[in-house]
Each structure stands twice: as C-alpha cells, then as structure tokens.
N, C-alpha and C positions, 0 to 999 in steps of 0.2 A: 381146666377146660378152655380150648380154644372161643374167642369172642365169634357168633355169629352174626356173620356179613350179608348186608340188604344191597343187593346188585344189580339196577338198571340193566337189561339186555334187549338193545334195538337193532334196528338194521336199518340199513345205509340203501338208499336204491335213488336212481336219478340223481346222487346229489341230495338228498333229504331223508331225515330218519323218518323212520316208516313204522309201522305196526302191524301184523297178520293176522288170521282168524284160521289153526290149522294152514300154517304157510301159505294161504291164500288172502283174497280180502284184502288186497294191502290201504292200508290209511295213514296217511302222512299227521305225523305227532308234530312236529318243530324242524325250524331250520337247526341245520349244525350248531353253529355258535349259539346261537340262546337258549338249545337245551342243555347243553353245557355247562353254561352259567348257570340254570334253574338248577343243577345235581353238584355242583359248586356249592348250592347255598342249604341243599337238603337236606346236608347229615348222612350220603351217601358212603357204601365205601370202598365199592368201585362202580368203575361202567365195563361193558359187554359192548364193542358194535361189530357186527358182522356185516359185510361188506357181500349182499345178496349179487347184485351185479358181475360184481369180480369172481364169486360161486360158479357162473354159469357162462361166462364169457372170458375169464382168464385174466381180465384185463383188471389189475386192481389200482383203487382210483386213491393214490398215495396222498396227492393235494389237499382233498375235503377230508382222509385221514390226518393226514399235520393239523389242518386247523383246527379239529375236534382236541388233537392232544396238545395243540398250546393254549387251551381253552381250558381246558380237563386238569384239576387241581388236585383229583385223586386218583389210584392206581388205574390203568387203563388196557383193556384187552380189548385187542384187536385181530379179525379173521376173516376171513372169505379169500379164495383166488389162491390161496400160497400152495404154490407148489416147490418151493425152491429155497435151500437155505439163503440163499441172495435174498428172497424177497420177505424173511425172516429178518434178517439185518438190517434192512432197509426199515420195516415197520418197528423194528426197536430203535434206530436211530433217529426216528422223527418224534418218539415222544412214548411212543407204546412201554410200557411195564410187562406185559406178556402175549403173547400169541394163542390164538385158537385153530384148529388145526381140525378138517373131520374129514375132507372125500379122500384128501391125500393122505393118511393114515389109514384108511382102510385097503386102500390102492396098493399102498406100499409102507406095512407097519413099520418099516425098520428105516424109515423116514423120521419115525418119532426118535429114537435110539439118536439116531446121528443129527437131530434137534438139539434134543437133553445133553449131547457128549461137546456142543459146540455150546452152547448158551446158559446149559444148568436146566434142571427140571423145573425150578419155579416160574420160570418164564412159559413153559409149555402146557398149555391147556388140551384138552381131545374132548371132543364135542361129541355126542353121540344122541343121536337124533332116532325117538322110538314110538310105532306104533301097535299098537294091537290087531293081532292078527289070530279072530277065533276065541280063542282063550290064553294065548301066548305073545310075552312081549317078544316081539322083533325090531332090530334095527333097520331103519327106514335110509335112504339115501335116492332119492327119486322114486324107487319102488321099494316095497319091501323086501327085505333080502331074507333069505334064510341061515339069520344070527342069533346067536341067543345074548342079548346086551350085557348082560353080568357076564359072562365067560369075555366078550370083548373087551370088556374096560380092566378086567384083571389082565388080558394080554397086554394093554396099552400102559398100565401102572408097571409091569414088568420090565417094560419098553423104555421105561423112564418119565413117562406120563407124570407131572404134577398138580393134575387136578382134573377132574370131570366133570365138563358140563352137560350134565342127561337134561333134555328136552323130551318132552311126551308132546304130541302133534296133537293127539287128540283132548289136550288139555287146553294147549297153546290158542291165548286168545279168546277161550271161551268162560275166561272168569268165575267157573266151578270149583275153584279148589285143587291145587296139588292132587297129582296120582299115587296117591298110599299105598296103593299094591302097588304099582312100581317102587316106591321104594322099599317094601317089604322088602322086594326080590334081595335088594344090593343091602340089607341092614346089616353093617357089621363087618362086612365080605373086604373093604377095599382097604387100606394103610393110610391112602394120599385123600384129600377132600374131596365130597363130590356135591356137587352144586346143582339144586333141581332147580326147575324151569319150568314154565307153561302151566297157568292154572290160579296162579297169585289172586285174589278177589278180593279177602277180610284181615285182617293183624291175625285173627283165630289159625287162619291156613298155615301161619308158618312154624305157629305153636306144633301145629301136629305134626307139618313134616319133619321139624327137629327132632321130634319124639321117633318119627321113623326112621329117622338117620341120615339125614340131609343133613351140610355140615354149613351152608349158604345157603341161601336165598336170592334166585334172579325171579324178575321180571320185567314189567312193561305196562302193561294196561290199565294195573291199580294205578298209578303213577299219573299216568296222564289223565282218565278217563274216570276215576272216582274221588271221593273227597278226602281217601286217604293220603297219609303221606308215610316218608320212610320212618319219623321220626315215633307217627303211631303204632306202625310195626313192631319197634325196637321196643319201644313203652310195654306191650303187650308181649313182647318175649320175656322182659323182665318181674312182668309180675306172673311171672310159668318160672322163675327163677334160671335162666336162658342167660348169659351174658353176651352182650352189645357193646359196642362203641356208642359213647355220649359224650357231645362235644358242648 
C-alpha cells in the first residue's frame, strides 16, 4: 500500500499566499519564502500553489514562483494561468516537480494528452473543482457546469492524467471535515491517485477520507489556523494502521 501524503494547498494572489472560505474570503497565511521554510521544517510531503491571479488574468507570475521552489525542499506543484506547453516548461524548469492544470483541460481535454506525451504523466496533475448542485455533484469552473465529476476525471486519467486534485467548494475553508459523499462517488472508480481537498479540520478527518478512497490529503487552514500540525495527522493515520512518511 501506497504511504499517504499530507499536502499543503495555497494560493498565491498579490504576491502572498492567501487562503479562502469557498473561493472567496481571501486571507493572507505568509509571505512566500517563510511559508516555505515553515513546510521545510513540517514533515510535509508536498506543497500545492495555485497561482489565483494568473487563473483570471493569464498573466502567470514565474518570479514569486522560483522563489517559492528554491525555497521548497519537497516535491512541488504548481498551477494557475497555463495555458500552453511553453508555460509548462517553463514552471518545471524553475523548480516545479509537477503541474496542475484545470480551465485548460476542460477547454481543451486533449491539452492533457499532449502534456502527459511531452513531460510524462506524473508531472500532470487535473484539478477539478466541485460543487453541489441539488442533490448532485457537479463540476464548478466559475459557474456550475453541467458535468458529472467522476465521469470527468476518468476522461482525464484516459487523457493521461497522473493524479486528481478534487476540491469541494463547499468544504473548502470551512473546516467541517472532508466530503464523504463526494468521495463515495469516485471510491475505487480511478487507477491513478486522487487527492481530496477542502474541509481538513481534525487528524480524525483524514482517517475517514482514506477509508473513502482518498489516496492524499491536501489542505490549508488546519495548518495555519489550528494547533494541528502535519506530523499529528500522520500520528493518527498510523494508529488507523494507514502508512505515512516519518522523518
């Protein structure tokens, strides 16, 4: 059995990593560089930063990228703004370990394909961002769309996809606990890893979403905002008999 990984995921806006409440609320956690150092020193076993800015504006901000990943001691995914296998390149050759990847993939799936055929699948991550809509999950990209998220990410694993990072909006930030029925949905269904997000609060939370099928663990808010840390997490996966990295 693969070791589960505890995975910082922030977002970059102005120049400072930030934090949301449901994609909005933004609140600034740390400058670049000393949040870095602070998941340097955590027991971390990667970071996640998405690059909100470069999302909305195109314009992706490479420089406060470099510094993050000559700072960043552990694997490092990096996302927001890419449209273009140039700008793929470009963030692996400043220090990135892999790419995340979500409007442009859904724009144009066979973006992912010709990713994966240039770089290799483990560099390519597909983000997929979900909210509930009714009684059904749907993926979310400004509005909600009418996707059904489990049928997307097996298109995207097909695609060559090496990993899923599902976000729940309605989780995201509001320190409740992982969405269990979302990962019901995807338990068992995907080949490649898929990494929940949004909702992280207690060590307990990530017991259960491994039980659902979550193969990582991102977050944010336990992180900064509670008196947990990663290495408590890890502690309590392992007495669920869960294997961690322990350094």
């Amino acid at each position: 059995m693969l070791k589960t990984r505890i995975i910082p995921c922030v977002l970059l806006k102005n120049g400072q990593l930030v934090k949301s409440i449901n994609f909005h609320s933004f609140r600034t956690i740390g400058h670049i560089i000393s949040t870095a150092r602070v998941y340097n020193a955590r027991n971390v076993d990667e970071l996640i930063v998405l690059d909100i800015d470069a999302s909305k504006n195109s314009n992706i901000d490479f420089e406060s990228l470099e510094d993050i990943a000559n700072e960043c001691f552990m694997p490092l995914t990096i996302g927001g703004g890419i449209k273009k296998i140039d700008d793929i390149r470009r963030i692996l050759s400043i220090g990135a370990d892999k790419i995340s990847i979500n409007t442009i993939a859904l724009q144009n799936p066979y973006f992912i394909k010709e990713a994966a055929n240039t770089f290799g699948s483990s560099c390519i991550v597909c983000a997929i961002d979900i909210k509930k809509d009714k009684n059904d999950f749907k993926v979310f990209n400004k509005t909600i769309l009418d996707i059904n998220p489990l049928d997307l990410a097996l298109k995207y694993e097909t695609l060559g996809a090496g990993e899923i990072l599902l976000t729940s909006i309605d989780k995201e930030g509001a320190s409740e606990g992982y969405d269990l029925e979302l990962l019901e949905l995807f338990k068992d269904k995907l080949k490649i890893p898929l990494i929940i997000n949004g909702g992280l609060s207690k060590p307990s939370d990530g017991v259960d979403a491994i039980y659902k099928g979550a193969n990582a663990l991102a977050g944010s808010y336990i992180f900064h905002f509670s008196q947990y840390t990663p290495n408590d997490i890890k502690n309590e996966l392992l007495r669920n008999n869960i294997p961690v990295r322990i350094v």
